[in-house]
C-alpha positions as CSV (number, residue, x, y, z in Angstrom):
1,X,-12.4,15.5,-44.3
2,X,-11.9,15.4,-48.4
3,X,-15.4,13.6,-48.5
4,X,-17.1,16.8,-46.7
5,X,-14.5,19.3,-49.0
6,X,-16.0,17.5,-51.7
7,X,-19.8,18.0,-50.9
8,X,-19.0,21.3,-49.9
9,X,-18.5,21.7,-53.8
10,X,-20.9,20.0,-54.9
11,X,-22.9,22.4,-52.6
12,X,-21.4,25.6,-54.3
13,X,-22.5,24.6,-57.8
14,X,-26.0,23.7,-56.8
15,X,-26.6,27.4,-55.3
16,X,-25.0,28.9,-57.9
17,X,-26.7,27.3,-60.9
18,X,-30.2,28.1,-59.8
19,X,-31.2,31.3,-61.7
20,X,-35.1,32.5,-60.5
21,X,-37.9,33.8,-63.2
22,X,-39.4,36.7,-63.0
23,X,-42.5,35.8,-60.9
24,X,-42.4,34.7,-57.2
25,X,-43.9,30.8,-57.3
26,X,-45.1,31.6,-53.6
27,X,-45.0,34.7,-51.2
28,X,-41.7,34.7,-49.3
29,X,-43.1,34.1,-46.2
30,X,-44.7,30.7,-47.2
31,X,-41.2,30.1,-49.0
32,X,-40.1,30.5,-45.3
33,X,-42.3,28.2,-43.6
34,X,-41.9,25.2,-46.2
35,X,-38.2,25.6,-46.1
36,X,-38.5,25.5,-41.9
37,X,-40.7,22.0,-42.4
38,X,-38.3,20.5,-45.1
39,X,-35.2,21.3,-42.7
40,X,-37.3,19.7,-39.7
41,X,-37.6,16.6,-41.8
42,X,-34.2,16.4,-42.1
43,X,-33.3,16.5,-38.3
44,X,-35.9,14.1,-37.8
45,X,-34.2,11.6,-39.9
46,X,-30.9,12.0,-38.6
47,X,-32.4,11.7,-34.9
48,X,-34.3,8.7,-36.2
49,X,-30.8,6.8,-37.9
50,X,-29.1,7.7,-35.1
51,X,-31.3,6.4,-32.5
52,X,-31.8,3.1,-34.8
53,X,-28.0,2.4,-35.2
54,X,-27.7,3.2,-31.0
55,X,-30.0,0.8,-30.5
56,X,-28.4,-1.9,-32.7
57,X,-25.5,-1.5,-30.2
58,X,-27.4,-1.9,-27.3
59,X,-28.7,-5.5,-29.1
60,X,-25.2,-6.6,-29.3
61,X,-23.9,-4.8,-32.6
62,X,-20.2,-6.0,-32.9
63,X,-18.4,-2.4,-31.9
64,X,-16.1,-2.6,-34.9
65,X,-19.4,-2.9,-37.4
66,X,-20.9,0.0,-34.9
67,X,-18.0,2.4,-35.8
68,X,-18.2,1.3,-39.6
69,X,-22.1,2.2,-40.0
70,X,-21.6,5.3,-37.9
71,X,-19.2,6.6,-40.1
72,X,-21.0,5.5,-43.2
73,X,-24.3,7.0,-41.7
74,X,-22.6,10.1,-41.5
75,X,-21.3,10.7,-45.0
76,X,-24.7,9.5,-46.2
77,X,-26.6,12.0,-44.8
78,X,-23.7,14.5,-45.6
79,X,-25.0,13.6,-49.4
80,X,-28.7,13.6,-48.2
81,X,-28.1,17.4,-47.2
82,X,-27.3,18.0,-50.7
83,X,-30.9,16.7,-51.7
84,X,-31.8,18.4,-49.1
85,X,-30.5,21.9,-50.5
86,X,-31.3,21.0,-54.0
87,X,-35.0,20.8,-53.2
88,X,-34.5,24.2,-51.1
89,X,-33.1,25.7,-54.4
90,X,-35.1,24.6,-57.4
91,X,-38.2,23.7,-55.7
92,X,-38.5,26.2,-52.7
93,X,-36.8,29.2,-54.7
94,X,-35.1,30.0,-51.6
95,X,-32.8,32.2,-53.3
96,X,-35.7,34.7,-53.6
97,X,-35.4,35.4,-49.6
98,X,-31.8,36.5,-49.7
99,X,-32.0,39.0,-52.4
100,X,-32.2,42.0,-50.0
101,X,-28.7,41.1,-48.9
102,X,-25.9,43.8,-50.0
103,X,-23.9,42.3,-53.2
104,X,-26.1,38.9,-53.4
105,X,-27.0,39.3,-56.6
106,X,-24.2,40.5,-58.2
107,X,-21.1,38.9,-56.3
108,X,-20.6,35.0,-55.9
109,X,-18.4,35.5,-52.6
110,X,-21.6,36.6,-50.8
111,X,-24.1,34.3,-52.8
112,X,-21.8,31.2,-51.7
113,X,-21.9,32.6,-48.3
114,X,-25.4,32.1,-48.1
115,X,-25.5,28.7,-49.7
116,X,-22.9,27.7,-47.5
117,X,-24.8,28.9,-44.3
118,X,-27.9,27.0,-45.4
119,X,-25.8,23.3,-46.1
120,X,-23.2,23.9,-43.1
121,X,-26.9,24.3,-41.1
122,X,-28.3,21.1,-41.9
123,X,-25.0,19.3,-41.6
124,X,-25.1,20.9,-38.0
125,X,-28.0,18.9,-37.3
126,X,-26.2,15.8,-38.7
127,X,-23.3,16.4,-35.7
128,X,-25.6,17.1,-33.0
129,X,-27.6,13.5,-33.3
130,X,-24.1,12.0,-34.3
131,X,-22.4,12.9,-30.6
132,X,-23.9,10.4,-28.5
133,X,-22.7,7.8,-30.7
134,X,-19.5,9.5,-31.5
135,X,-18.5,9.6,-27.5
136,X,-19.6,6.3,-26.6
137,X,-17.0,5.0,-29.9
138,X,-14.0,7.7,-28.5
139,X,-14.6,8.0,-25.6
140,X,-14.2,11.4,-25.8
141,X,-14.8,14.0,-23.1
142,X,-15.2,16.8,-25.1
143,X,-19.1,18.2,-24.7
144,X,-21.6,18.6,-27.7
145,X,-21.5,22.0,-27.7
146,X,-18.0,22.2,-28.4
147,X,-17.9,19.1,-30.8
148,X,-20.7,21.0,-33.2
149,X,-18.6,24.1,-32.9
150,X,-15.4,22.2,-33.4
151,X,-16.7,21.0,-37.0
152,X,-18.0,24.0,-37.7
153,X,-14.3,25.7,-37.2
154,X,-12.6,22.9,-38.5
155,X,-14.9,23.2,-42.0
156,X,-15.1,27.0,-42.3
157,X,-11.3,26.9,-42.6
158,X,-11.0,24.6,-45.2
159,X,-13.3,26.6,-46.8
160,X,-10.7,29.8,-46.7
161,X,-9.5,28.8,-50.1
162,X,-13.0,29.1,-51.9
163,X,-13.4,32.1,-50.2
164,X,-9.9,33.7,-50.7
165,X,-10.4,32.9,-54.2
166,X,-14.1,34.3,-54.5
167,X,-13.3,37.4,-52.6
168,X,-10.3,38.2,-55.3
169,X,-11.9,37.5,-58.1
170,X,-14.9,39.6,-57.2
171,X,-12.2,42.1,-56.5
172,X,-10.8,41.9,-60.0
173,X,-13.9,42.4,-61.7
174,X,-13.5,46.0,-60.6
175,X,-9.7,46.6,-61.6
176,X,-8.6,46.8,-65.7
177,X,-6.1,43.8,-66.0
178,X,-4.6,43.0,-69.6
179,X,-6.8,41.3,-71.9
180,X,-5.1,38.1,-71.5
181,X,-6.9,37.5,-68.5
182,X,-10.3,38.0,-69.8
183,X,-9.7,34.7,-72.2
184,X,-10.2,31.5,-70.5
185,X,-6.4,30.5,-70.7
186,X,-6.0,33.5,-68.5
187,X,-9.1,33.0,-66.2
188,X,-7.5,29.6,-65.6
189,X,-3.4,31.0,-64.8
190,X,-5.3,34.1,-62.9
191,X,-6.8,31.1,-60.8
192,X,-3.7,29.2,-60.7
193,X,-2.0,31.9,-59.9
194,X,-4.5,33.0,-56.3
195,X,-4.7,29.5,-55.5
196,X,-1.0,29.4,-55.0
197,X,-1.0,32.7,-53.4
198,X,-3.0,31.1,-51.3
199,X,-1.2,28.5,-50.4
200,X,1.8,30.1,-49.8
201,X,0.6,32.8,-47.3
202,X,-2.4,31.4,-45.7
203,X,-1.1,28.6,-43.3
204,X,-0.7,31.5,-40.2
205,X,-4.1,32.9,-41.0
206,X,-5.6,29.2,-40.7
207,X,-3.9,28.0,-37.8
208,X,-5.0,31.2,-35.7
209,X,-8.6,30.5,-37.0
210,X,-8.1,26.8,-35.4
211,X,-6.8,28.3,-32.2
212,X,-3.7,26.0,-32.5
213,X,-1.2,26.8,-30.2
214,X,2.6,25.4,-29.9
215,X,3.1,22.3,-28.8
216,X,4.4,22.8,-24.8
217,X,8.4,22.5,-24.8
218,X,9.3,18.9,-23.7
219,X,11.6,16.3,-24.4
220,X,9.8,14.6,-27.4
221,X,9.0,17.7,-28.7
222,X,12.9,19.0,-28.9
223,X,13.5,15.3,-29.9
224,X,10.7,15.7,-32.4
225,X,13.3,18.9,-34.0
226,X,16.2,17.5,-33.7
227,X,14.0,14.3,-36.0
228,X,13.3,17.1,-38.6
229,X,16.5,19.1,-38.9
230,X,18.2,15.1,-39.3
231,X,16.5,14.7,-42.4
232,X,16.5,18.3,-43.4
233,X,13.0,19.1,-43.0
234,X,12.1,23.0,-41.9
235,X,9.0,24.3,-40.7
236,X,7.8,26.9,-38.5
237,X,6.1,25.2,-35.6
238,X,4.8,22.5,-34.0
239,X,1.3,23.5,-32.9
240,X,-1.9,21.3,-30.9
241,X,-4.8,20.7,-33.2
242,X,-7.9,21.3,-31.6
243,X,-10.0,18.9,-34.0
244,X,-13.1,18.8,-33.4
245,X,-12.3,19.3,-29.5
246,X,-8.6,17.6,-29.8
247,X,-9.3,14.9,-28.7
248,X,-9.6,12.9,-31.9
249,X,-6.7,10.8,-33.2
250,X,-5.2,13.3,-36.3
251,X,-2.4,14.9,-37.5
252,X,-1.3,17.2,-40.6
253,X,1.0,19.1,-42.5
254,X,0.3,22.7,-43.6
255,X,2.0,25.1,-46.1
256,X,4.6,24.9,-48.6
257,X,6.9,27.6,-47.7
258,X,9.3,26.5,-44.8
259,X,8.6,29.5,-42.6
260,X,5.2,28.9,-42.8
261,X,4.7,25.2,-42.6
262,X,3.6,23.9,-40.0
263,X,2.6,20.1,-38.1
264,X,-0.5,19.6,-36.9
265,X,-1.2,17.3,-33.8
266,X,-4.0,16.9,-32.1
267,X,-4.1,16.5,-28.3
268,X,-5.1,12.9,-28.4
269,X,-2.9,11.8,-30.4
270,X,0.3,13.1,-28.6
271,X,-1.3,11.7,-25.5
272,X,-1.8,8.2,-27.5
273,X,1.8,7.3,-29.4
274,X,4.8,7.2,-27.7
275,X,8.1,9.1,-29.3
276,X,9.1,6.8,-31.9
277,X,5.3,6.7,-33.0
278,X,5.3,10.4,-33.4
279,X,8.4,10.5,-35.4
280,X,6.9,7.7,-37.8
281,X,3.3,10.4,-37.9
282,X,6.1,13.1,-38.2
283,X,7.8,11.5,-41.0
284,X,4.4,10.4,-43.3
285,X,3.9,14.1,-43.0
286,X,7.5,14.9,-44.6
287,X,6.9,12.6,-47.0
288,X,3.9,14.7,-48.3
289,X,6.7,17.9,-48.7
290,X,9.2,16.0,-49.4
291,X,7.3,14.6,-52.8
292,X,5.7,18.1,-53.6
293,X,1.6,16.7,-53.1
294,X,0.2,19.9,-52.3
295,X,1.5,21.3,-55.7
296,X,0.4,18.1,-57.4
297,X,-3.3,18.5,-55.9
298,X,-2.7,22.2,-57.7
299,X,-2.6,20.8,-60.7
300,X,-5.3,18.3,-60.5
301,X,-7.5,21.2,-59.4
302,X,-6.4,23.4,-62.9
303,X,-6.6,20.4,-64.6
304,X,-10.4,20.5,-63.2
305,X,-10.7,23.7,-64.3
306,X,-9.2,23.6,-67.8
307,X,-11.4,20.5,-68.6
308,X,-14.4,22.3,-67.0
309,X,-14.3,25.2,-69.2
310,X,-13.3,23.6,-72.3
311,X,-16.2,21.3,-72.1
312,X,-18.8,23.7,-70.7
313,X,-19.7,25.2,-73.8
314,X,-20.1,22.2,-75.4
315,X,-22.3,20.3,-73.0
316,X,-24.5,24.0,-73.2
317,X,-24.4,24.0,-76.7
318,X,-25.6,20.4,-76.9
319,X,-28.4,20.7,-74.5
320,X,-29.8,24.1,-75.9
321,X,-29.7,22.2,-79.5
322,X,-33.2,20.9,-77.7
323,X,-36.1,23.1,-78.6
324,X,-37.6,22.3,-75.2
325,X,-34.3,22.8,-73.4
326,X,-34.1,25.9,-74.9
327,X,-38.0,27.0,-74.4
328,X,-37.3,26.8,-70.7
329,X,-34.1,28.6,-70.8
330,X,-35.9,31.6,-72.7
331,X,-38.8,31.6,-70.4
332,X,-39.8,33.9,-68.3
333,X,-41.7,31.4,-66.2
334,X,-39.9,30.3,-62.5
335,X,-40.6,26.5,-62.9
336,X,-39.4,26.4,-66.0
337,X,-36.0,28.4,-65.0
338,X,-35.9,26.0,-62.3
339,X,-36.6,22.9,-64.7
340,X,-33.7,24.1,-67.4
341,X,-31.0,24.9,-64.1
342,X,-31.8,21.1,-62.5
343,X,-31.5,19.9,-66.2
344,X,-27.9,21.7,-67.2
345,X,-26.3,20.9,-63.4
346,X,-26.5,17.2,-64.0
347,X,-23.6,16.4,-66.2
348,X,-22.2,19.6,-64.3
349,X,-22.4,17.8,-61.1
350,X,-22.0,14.5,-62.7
351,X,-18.3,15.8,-64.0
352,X,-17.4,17.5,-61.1
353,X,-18.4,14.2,-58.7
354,X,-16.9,11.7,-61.2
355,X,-13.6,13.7,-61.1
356,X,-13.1,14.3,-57.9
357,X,-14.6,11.3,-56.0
358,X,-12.8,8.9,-58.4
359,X,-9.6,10.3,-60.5
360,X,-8.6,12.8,-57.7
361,X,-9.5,10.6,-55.2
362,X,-6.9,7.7,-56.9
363,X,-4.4,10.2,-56.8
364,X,-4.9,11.0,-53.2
365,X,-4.8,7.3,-52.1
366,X,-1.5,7.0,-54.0
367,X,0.0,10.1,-52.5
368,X,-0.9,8.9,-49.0
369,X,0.5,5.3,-49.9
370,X,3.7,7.2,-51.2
371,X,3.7,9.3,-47.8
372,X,3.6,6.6,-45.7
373,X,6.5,4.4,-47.9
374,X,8.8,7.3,-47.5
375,X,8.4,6.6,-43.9
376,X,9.2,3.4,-43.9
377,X,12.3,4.6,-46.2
378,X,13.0,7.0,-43.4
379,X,12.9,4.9,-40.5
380,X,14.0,1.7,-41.9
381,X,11.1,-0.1,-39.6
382,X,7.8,-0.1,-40.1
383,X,7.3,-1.6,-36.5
384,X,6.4,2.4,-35.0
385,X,3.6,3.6,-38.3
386,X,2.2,0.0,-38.1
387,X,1.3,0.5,-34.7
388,X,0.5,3.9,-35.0
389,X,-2.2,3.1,-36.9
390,X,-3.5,0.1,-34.9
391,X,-3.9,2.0,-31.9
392,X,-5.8,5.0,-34.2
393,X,-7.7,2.0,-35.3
394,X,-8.4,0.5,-32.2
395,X,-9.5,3.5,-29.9
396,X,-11.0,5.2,-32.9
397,X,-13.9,2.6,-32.5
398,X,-12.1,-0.5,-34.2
399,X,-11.6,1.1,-38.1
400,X,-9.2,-1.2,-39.5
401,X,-11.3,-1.6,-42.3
402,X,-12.7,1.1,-42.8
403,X,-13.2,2.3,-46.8
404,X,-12.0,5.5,-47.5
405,X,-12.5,6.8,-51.0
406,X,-9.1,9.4,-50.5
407,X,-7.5,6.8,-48.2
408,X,-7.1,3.2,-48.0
409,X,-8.0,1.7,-44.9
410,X,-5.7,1.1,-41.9
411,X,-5.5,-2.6,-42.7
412,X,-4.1,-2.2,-46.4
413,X,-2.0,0.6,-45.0
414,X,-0.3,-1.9,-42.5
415,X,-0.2,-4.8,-45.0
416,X,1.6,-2.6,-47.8
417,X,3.8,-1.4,-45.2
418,X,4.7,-5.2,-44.0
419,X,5.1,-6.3,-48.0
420,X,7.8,-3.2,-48.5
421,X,9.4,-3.9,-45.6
422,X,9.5,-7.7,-47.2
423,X,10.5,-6.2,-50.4
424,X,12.0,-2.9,-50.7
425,X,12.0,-3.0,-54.5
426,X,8.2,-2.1,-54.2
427,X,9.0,1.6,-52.8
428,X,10.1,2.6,-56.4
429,X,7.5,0.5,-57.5
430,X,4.9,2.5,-56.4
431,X,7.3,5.6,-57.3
432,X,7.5,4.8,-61.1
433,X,3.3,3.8,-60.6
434,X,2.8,7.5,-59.3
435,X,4.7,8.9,-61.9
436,X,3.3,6.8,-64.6
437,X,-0.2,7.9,-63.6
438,X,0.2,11.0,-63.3
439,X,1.8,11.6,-67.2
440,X,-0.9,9.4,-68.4
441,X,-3.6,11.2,-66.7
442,X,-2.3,14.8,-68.1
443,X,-1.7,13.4,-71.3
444,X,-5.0,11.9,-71.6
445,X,-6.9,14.8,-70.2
446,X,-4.5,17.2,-72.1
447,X,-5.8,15.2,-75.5
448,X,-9.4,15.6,-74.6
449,X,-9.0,19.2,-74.0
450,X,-7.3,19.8,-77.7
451,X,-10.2,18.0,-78.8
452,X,-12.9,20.0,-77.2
453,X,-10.9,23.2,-78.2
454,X,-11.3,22.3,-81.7
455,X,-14.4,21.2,-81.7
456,X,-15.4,24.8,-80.4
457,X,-14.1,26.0,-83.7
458,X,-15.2,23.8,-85.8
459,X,-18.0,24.0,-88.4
460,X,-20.2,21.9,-86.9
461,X,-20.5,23.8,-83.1
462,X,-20.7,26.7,-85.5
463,X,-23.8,25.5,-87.2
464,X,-25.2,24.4,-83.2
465,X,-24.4,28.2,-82.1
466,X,-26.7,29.2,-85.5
467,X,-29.6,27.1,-84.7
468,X,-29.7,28.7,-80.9
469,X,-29.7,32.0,-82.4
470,X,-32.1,31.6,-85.0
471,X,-34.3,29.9,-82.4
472,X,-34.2,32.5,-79.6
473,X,-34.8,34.8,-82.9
474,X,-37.4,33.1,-83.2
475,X,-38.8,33.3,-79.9
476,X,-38.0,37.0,-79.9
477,X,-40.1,37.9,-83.1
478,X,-43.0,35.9,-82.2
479,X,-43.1,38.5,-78.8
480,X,-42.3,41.6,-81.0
481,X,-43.1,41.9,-84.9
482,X,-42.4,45.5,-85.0
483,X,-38.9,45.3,-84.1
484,X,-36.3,46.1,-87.5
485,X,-32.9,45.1,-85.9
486,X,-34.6,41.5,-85.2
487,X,-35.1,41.2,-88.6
488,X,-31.6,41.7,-89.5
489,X,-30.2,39.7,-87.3
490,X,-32.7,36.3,-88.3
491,X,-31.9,37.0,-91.8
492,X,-28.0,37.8,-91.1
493,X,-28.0,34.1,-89.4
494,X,-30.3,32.7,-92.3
495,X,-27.8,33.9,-94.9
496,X,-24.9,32.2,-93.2
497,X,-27.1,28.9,-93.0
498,X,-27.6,29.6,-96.8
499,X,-30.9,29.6,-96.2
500,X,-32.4,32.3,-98.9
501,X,-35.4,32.0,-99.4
502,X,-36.5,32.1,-95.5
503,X,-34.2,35.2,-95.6
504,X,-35.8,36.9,-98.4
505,X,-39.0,36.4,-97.0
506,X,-38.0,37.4,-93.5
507,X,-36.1,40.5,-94.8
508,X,-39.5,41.9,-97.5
509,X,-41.2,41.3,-94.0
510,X,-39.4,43.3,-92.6
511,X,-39.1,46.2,-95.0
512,X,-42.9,46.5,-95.2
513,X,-42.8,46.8,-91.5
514,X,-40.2,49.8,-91.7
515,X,-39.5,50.7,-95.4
516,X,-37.2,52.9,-95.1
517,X,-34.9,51.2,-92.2
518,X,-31.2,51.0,-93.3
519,X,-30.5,48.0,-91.7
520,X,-33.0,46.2,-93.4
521,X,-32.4,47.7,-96.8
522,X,-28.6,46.4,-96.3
523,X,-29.4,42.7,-96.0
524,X,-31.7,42.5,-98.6
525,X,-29.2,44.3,-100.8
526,X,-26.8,42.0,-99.8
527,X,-28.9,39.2,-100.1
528,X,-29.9,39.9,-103.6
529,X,-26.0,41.1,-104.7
530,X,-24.1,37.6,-103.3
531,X,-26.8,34.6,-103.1
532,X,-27.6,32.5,-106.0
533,X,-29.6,32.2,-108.5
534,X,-32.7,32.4,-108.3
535,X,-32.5,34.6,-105.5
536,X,-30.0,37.2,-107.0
537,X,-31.5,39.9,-108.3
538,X,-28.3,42.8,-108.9
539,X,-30.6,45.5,-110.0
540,X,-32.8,45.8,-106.8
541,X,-29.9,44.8,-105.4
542,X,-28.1,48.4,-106.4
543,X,-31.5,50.3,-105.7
544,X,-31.4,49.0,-102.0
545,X,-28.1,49.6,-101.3
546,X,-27.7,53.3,-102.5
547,X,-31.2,53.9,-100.4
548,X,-29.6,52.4,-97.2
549,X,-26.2,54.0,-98.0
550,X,-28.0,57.5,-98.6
551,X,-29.1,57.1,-95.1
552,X,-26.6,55.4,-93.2
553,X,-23.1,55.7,-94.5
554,X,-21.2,53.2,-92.4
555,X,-18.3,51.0,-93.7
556,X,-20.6,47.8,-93.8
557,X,-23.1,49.3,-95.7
558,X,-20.6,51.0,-98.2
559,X,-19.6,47.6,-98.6
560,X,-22.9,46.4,-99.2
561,X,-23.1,49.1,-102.2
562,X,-19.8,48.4,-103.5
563,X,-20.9,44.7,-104.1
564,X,-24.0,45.8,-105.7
565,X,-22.0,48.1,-108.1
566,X,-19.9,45.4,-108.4
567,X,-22.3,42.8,-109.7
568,X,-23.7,45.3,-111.6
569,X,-20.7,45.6,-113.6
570,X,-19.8,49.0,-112.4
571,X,-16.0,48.9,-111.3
572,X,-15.2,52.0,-110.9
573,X,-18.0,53.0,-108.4
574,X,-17.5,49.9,-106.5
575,X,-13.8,50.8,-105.7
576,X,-14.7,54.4,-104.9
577,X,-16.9,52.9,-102.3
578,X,-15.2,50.5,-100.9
579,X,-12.5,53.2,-100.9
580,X,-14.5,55.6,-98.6
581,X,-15.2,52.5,-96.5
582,X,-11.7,52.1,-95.7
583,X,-11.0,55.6,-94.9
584,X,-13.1,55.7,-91.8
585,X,-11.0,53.0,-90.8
586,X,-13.2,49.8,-89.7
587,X,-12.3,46.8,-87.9
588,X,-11.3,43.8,-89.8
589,X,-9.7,46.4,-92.2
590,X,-7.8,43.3,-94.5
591,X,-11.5,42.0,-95.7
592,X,-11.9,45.4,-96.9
593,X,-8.8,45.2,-98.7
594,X,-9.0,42.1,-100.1
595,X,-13.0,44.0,-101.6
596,X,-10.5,46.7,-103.2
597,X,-8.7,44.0,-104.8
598,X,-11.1,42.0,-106.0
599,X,-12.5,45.7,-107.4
600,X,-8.9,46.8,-108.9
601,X,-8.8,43.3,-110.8
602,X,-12.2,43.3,-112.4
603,X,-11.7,46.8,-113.5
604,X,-8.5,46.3,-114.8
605,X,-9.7,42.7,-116.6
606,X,-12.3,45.1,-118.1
607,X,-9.8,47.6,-119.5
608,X,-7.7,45.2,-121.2
């Protein structure tokens, strides 16, 4: 389930990081038909695996190894769908054929939608040449119509949090909220804050979209109560979990508020475990409230965030530093869109895979450990979990030893169970290991964040954020000569890389282009007023600044003059400008102050 949760992610990022040119690579309709043959690939490989792994069986395949591969097979080609998808996106440009859809372009609710549709279609195909094999291992009478269906359920309800999320923040875009919430502190507490939203109200809306139903008033099930309210434990039902047809061997807790919290068992499981095996499946779930995991996997998932927007503008920064990076970014060319996406989602994907698949995925492992300890703890024998899990293990096709990347596998469950039971110290153990992990973790992360955030700031991203400018400048003025405000921008940048002479040049460029532009005229006053020798030049300096000012009195460009009075060693005029710059009342009024008093002190220096 987290393994799919996890492509399903991966699947997200991929659609959404594919931006198109502005030329069609191919009409839509042969997008179409190569996008139909690349998908028909794809279910003839899983009907080809498939049919390969049922025959090993038939040859004499241990059943236990049968089960192992099938399983394996399964998340495989869960992966392989993402390849699958990938090519569908960068190569296909199937994008292009949804853009007639209301809202695709503009909202990521109804983008994700679609990219969603397109992966939950090929891992459709995965389940339908997976059933054969899947009821031989169960023995499950549930049909393959209904299986296919029951994933499909199963899946779009864990994929109610994306889409809760999505749906509100697309909602917010429209609505003024303080501007706290616009920086990407706030982006990440706004987040924070719908997740747990989510969490909190959600549980009825998912367990209606499962179809669960109470579990039918019986003896175990009032003993099951009377279990909970023993050990303090409140929730709002007991309800039949239809998994993927219910008859495969699950249960769950859902929700965080008592009223709506609720335990989820599926059909075959009740049928399987007698009542003191339920109350050990009933108590691993407690132990998941009782030691607040969901609000842990919270913060893991903020944590996500907060590290994936501190370090996004780096990685960007550091790839765009590439001239041919950046080429393909500025093109207007599809391939090279396509090339620069493919090229910027690696360490995007790599992060997101890495942090997931192994550091949440250690976390999850030891929260599950921790569940079923506190069971153990609960029930003072391990005798009714242990063989809980053997007889999962046995009519789930033999999975003892089955990897699990959020779960160890049923043998290391049963062994750390036997070794507690040995040695009770080892409860704690794994308590204070938990603990310890977790503080590390945030601690470490937490550092690495800081350190991004500074960088960010620092001179030296500065300078990277410079040389992307003056490159796409660059690119801009080799497209259009005739445009001033390029030209004060490019030189604006090339002053702050103290780069004078290129400015100089660029700026006389630009003033025999449009001589009497104010914009132009200010740089090149400022220029020739503040660099060094033997670029200064104060008298121009004062020529080109009253021209501009004459023309355009803005504070800025009242400033410029002031400095060239200034230099000029004309006092008095440089604090009457600077003066009348500061009355219309510009932003970042103290520099404009601290101009006056550099003014008031030179003219008073002269007096005496």
């Amino acid at each position: 389930m987290y393994g799919q949760i996890l492509t399903f992610i991966v699947a997200l990022v991929l659609f959404s990081l594919q931006e198109s040119g502005n030329e069609a690579l191919r009409p839509p309709v042969k997008n179409l038909s190569l996008a139909a043959l690349v998908f028909a690939a794809f279910v003839l490989l899983c009907a080809v695996l498939f049919g390969r792994l049922r025959a090993a069986w038939h040859k004499g395949l241990p059943q236990d190894l049968v089960a192992a591969r099938f399983h394996r097979l399964q998340g495989r080609l869960s992966v392989l769908a993402l390849g699958f998808l990938a090519l569908d996106v960068f190569v296909l440009n199937v994008k292009d054929l949804f853009q007639w859809v209301p809202g695709f372009s503009r909202s990521s609710t109804v983008s994700g939608l679609v990219g969603l549709a397109i992966y939950m279609l090929h891992l459709a195909a995965i389940w339908y040449w997976a059933y054969p094999l899947h009821r031989r291992l169960t023995g499950t009478s549930t049909g393959r119509a209904a299986f296919i269906k029951g994933h499909f359920i199963f899946y779009a309800a864990l994929l109610f949090p994306w889409f809760f999320i999505a749906l509100v923040l697309d909602a917010l875009q429209w609505v003024h909220l303080p501007a706290f919430f616009a920086s990407e502190l706030g982006q990440i507490v706004l987040f924070g804050l719908v997740f747990s939203l989510f969490l909190c109200l959600s549980p009825p809306v998912i367990v209606r979209f499962w179809r669960c139903r109470p579990v039918p008033d019986s003896p175990i099930r009032r003993r099951l109560e009377e279990f909970c309210r023993s050990h303090r434990f409140r929730l709002g039902d007991f309800l039949l979990w239809p998994l993927y047809g219910g008859d495969h061997f699950s249960a769950a807790v859902l929700g965080i508020l008592p009223r709506f919290r609720y335990i989820l068992i599926t059909r075959g499981l009740l049928a399987l475990l007698h009542e003191e095996e339920l109350k050990a499946v009933v108590a691993h779930e407690m132990g998941h409230v009782k030691r607040f995991h969901a609000l842990f996997y919270l913060s893991l998932f903020l944590a996500y965030a907060a590290a994936a927007g501190a370090f996004h503008d780096i990685v960007l920064l550091a790839f765009l530093q590439q001239k041919w990076v950046l080429q393909w970014a500025l093109s207007k060319d599809t391939v090279a869109h396509n090339l620069f996406s493919i090229i910027y989602s690696i360490p995007v994907l790599a992060l997101l895979v890495l942090y997931f698949r192994y550091l949440f995925g250690y976390f999850m492992r030891t929260c599950e450990r921790q569940a079923d300890l506190f069971a153990l703890k609960t029930l003072g024998d391990p005798s009714p979990l242990v063989s809980s899990l053997q007889k999962i293990a046995y009519h789930s096709g033999g999975i003892e030893d089955l990897p699990s990347w959020h779960h160890y596998s049923i043998r290391e469950r049963i062994h750390m169970l036997l070794a507690a039971t040995a040695n009770p110290d080892l409860i704690a153990a794994h308590d204070r290991k938990l603990l310890r992990s977790a503080a590390a973790f945030f601690l470490g992360l937490g550092l690495l964040i800081h350190g991004a955030v500074q960088f960010r700031h620092s001179e030296k991203a500065q300078a990277w954020r410079q040389d992307i400018q003056l490159h796409i400048l660059e690119a801009e003025l080799k497209l259009d000569e005739k445009r001033p405000e390029l030209y004060m921008a490019y030189s604006g940048l090339l002053m702050q890389r103290q780069r004078y002479r290129d400015a100089r040049l660029i700026l006389e460029k630009g003033l025999r282009l449009a001589p009497n532009h104010p914009g132009i005229q200010n740089n090149l006053a400022w220029l020739y007023a503040t660099a060094p020798p033997p670029y200064r030049n104060p008298q121009r300096a004062l020529e080109l600044a009253e021209q501009a000012a004459a023309q355009q009195p803005d504070p800025y460009v009242l400033d410029t003059l002031a400095e060239a009075y200034y230099v000029n060693g004309r006092y008095e005029e440089a604090l009457a400008a600077i003066r009348q710059a500061i009355a219309q009342k510009p932003q970042k009024v103290s520099y404009y102050l601290e101009q006056e008093k550099k003014f008031l002190d030179a003219l008073e220096k002269e007096r005496r």
